[in-house]
C-alpha positions in Angstrom: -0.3 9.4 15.3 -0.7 10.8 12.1 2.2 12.6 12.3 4.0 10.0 12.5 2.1 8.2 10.0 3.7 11.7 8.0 7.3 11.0 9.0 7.6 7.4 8.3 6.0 7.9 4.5 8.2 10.5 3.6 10.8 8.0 4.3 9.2 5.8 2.6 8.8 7.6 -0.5 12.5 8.4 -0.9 13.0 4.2 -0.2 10.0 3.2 -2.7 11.7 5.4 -5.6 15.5 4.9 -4.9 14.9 1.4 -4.4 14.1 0.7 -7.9 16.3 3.1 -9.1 19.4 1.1 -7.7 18.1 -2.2 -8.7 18.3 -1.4 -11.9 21.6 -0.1 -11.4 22.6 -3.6 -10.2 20.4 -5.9 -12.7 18.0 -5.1 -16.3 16.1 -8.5 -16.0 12.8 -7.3 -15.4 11.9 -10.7 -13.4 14.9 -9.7 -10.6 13.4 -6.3 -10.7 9.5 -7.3 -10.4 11.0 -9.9 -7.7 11.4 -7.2 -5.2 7.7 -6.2 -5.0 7.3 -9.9 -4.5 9.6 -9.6 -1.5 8.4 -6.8 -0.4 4.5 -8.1 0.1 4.9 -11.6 0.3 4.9 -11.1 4.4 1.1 -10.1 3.6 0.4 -13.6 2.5 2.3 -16.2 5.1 2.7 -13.7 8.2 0.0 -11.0 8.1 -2.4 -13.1 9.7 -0.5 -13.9 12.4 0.5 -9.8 13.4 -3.3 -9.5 13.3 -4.0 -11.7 15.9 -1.1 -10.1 17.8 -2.5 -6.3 16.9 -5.8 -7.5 19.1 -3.7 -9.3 22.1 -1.0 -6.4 23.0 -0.8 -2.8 23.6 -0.9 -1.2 19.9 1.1 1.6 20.6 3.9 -0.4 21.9 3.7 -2.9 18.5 4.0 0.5 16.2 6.9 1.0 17.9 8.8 -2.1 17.7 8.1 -2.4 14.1 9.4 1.2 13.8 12.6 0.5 15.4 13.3 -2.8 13.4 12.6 -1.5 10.4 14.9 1.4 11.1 17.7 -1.4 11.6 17.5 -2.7 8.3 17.1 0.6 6.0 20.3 1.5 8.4 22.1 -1.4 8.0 21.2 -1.6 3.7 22.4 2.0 3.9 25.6 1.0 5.6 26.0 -1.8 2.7 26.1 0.8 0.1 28.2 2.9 1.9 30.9 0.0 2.3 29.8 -0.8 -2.2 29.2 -4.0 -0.6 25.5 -4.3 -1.9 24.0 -6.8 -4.0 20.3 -7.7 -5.5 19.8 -10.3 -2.7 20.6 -7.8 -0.1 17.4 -5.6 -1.6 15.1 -9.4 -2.2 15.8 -9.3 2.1 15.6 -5.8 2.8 12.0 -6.2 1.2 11.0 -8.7 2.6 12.1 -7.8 6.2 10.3 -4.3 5.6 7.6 -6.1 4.8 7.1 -7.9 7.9 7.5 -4.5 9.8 4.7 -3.0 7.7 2.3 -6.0 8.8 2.7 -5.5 12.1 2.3 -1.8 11.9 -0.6 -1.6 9.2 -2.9 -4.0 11.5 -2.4 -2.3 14.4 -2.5 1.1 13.6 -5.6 0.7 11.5 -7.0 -1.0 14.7 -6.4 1.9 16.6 -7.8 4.6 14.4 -11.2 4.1 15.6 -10.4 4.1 19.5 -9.1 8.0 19.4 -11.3 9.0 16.3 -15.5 9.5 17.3 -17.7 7.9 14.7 -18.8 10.7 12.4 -15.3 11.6 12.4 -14.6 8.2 10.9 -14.3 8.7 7.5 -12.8 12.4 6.9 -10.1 11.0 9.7 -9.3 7.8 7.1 -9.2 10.4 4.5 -6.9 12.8 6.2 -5.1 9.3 7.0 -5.0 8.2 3.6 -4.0 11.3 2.0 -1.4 12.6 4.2 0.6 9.2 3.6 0.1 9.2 0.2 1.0 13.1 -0.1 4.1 12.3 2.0 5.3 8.5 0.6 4.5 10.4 -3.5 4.2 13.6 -2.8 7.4 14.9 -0.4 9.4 11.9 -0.5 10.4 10.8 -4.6 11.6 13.3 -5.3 13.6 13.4 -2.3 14.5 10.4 -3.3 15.7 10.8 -6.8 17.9 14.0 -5.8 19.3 12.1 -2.8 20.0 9.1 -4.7 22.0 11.2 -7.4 23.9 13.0 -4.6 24.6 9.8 -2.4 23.4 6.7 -3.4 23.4 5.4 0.4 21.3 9.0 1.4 17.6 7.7 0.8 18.2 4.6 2.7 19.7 6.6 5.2 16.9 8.8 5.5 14.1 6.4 5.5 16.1 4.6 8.4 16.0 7.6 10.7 11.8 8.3 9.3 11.3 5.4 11.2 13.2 6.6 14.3 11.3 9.7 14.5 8.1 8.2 13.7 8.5 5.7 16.4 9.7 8.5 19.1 5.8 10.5 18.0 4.2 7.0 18.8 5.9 6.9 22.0 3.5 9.9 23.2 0.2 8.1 22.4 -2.0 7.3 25.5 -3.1 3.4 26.0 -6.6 3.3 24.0 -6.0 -0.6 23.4 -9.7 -2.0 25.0 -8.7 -5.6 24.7 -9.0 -7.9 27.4 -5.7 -10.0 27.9 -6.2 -13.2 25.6 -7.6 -16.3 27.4 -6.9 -18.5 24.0 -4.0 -20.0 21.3 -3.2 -17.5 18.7 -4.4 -20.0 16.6 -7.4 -20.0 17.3 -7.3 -16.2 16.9 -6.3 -15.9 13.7 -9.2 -18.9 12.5 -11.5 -16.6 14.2 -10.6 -13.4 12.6 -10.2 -15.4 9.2 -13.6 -17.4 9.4 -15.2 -13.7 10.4 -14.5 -11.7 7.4 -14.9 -14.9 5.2 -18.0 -15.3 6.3 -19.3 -11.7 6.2 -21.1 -11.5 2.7 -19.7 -7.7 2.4 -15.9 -8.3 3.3 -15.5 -10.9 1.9 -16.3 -9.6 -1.6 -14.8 -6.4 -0.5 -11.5 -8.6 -0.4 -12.1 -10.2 -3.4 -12.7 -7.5 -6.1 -9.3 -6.0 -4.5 -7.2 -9.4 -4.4 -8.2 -9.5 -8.2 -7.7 -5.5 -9.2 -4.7 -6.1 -6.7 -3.2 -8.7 -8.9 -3.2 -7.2 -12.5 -2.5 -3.8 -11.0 1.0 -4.7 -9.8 1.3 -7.4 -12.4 1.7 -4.0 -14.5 3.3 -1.3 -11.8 5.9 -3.7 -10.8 8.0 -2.8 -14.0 7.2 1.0 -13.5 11.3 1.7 -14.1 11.7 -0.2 -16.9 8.2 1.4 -18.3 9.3 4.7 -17.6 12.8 4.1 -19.5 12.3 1.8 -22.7 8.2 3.1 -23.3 8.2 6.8 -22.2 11.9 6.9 -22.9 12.0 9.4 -19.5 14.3 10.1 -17.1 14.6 10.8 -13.4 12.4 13.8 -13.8 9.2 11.3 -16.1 9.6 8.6 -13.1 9.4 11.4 -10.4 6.7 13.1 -11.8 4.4 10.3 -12.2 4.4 9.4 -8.1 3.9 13.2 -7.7 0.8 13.2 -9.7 -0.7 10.0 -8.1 -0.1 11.6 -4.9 -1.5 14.9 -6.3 -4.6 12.9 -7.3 -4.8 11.4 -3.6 -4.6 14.2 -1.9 -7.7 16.2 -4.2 -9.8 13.2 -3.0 -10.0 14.0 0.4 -11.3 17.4 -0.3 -15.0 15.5 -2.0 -14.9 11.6 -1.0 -16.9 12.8 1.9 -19.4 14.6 -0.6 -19.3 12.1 -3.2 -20.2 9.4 -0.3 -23.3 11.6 1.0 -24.4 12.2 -2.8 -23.7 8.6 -3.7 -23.1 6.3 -1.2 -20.5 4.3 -0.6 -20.8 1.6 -3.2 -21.1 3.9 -5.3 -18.3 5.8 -4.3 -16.2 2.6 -4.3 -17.2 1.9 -7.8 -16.1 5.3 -8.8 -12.5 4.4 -7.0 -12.5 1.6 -9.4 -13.3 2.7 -12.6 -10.5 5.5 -12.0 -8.3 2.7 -11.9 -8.7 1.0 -14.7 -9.1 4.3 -17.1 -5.7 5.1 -15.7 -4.1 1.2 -16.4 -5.7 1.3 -19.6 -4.1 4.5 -20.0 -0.7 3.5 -19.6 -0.7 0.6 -22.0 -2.1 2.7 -25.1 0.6 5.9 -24.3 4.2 6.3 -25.0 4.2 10.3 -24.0 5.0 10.9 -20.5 2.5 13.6 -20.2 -0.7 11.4 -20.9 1.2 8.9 -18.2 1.3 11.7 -15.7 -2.0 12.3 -16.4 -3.4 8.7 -15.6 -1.3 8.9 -12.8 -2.8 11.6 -11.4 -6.3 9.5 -12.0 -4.8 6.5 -10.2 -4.0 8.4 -7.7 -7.9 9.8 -7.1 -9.0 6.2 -7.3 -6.8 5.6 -4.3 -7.9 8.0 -2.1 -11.4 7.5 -2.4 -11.2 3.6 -1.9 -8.5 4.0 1.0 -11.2 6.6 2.9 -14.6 4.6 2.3 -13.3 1.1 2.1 -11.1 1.8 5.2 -14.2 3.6 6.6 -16.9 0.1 6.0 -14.9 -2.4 7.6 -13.6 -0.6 10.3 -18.2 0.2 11.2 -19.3 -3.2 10.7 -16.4 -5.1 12.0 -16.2 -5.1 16.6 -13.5 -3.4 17.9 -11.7 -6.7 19.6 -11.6 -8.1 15.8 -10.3 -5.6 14.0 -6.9 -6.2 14.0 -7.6 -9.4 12.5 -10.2 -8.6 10.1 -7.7 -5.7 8.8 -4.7 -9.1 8.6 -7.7 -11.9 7.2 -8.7 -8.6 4.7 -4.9 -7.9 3.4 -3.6 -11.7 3.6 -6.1 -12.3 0.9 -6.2 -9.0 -0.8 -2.6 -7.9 -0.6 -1.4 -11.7 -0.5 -1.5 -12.0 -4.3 0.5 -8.9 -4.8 3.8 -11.4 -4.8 2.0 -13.6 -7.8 0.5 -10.6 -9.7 4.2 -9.1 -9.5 6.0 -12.4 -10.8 2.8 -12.8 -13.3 4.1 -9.1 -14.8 7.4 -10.2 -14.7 7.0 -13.4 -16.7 4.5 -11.9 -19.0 6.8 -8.5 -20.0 9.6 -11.0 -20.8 7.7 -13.3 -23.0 5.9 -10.7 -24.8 7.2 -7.4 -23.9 7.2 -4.7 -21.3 3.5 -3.2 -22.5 2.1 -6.7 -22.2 1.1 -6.4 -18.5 -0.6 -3.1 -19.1 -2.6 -4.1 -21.7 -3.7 -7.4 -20.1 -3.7 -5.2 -16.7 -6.0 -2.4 -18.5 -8.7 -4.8 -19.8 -9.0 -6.9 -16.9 -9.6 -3.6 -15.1 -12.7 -2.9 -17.4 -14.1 -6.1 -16.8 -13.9 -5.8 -12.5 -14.9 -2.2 -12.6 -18.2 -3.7 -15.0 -18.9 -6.3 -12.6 -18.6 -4.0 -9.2 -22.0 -2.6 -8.8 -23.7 -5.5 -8.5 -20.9 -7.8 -6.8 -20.3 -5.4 -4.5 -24.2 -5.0 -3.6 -24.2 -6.5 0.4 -22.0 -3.2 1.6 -24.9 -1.2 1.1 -27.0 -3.3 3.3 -24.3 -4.2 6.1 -23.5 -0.6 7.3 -25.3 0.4 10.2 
């Protein structure tokens, strides 16, 4: 499983950075350009609730799998696009969106399954190994990947990602049936209220939710319009943009080597605290610098924050959530959470052509501050809901 996890995000780092790059090849308005992040996650807020509830009624594996094959269809079928220089911006709005839906369906089931093949006090270092080989591979490995493929083939990444997905599904194929869910006895619709009124009404995820739907929101309000930041503020080039996804995932990747220290030292409110204050020195960062080094720099800080929330955060709700609801507390968590990525995206958009491109960084950065203030005591019921 996680080397397909592997696979896939290498994949899917040569799509994230070649995808840009070509849509700015195709179009300069920065609200076309931030519109394809709102394609990309707006299945998180109308459909993810519904792959939840189907991530707890059907064999896991088998839903991976599926979602790896369709989403190798449509990278292979945008590839062939280019390839015939029949592609436009609304063939990337649907590619999005459709890999979008994939990514639903795979997220909340794999993240269901983690804890059926992993023992308990393996939990968290297996999240963190989790976390940080995807982000190593989708930041790490696959931009610059991407960029050079790009520049030799425009049609290559896409190409490449497409048959990611193959081999990632193929790796799935050899997983053993863990699922431990008795066949469903009611509606789906009554599944996904149930998975939607548990983690609403759990004092500790639902405010875990809420403090990311709101970092969530000015965070890609401002990393939407990474391409054009890159181009008209750091004045960089393929090399700038490259090198800021390699330090994130540099900064990832360190995290798994002390989150599990920093949560026995700390705990893990702390430790979540920490995640978040990392990312708002690094947003804050990005809207007082025009040098691409300082950039790269709170990139590299970004990327720790990520880590080290992926690992615990993953860790918390996966212990104090049963194992027949996970699949729907992991869709209730990232409808709400990841649902406003789409209006935090068009918000950036909006904003950086009203006021200019720094705009969402700066409103990004301080709103940052203020969540990261707020977090210790907001965030207070985790430390008494873990077992």
């Amino acid at each position: 499983m996680w080397a397909s996890v592997i696979v896939s995000s290498t994949g899917d780092g040569m799509f994230i950075t070649a995808l840009p790059l070509l849509a700015a090849v195709l179009t300069r308005d920065p609200v076309l350009i931030a519109g394809i992040t709102v394609a990309q996650r707006l299945p998180w807020l109308v459909l993810s609730m519904y792959t939840g509830a189907i991530a707890d009624r059907m064999d896991r594996r088998r839903l991976m799998i599926g979602a790896d094959l369709a989403r190798f269809v449509v990278v292979g079928l945008l590839g062939a696009a280019i390839v015939a220089d029949v592609v436009n911006i609304w063939m990337l709005y649907a590619c999005a969106f459709l890999l979008g839906v994939g990514e639903t369906l795979h997220v909340n089931a794999a993240q269901a399954l983690v804890p059926l093949i992993v023992a308990d006090d393996d939990l968290l270092q297996a999240n963190a190994r989790f976390g940080s080989g995807q982000i190593a591979a989708a930041q790490f490995v696959g931009p610059p990947l991407g960029v050079v493929a790009f520049n030799a083939a425009t049609s290559l990444p896409f190409l490449a990602d497409a048959a990611s997905f193959a081999g990632s599904a193929a790796l799935v194929s050899g997983l053993r049936d863990v699922h431990q869910v008795e066949p469903p006895t009611t509606r789906i619709r009554d599944d996904v209220k149930e998975g939607l009124r548990f983690m609403w009404q759990h004092l500790a995820l639902r405010r875990i939710t809420v403090i990311l739907a709101a970092i969530n929101f000015f965070y890609f309000g401002a990393i939407s319009l990474l391409v054009l930041y890159n181009q008209q503020q750091l004045h960089g080039g393929d090399a700038t943009y490259t090198a800021l996804f390699v330090a994130a995932a540099t900064g990832t990747v360190a995290s798994r080597f002390f989150v599990s220290a920093l949560a026995r030292r700390f705990g893990d409110l702390r430790t979540m605290c920490i995640a978040i204050w990392c990312w708002a020195v690094s947003i804050g960062g990005l809207a007082l610098t025009g040098m691409p080094v300082v950039a790269v720099a709170m990139y590299g800080a970004l990327g720790v924050g990520t880590g080290l929330w992926w690992a615990v955060n993953t860790t918390v709700r996966q212990q104090i959530t049963p194992p027949r609801l996970r699949g729907r507390m992991n869709a209730a968590y990232r409808t709400v959470s990841w649902g406003v990525v789409p209006v935090g995206a068009a918000f950036g958009g909006v904003v950086a052509k009203w006021w200019g491109l720094r705009a969402p960084f700066v409103i990004g950065g301080v709103a940052m501050v203020v969540i990261a203030l707020a977090a210790p005591r907001y965030l207070r019921p985790v430390r008494d809901a873990l077992p």
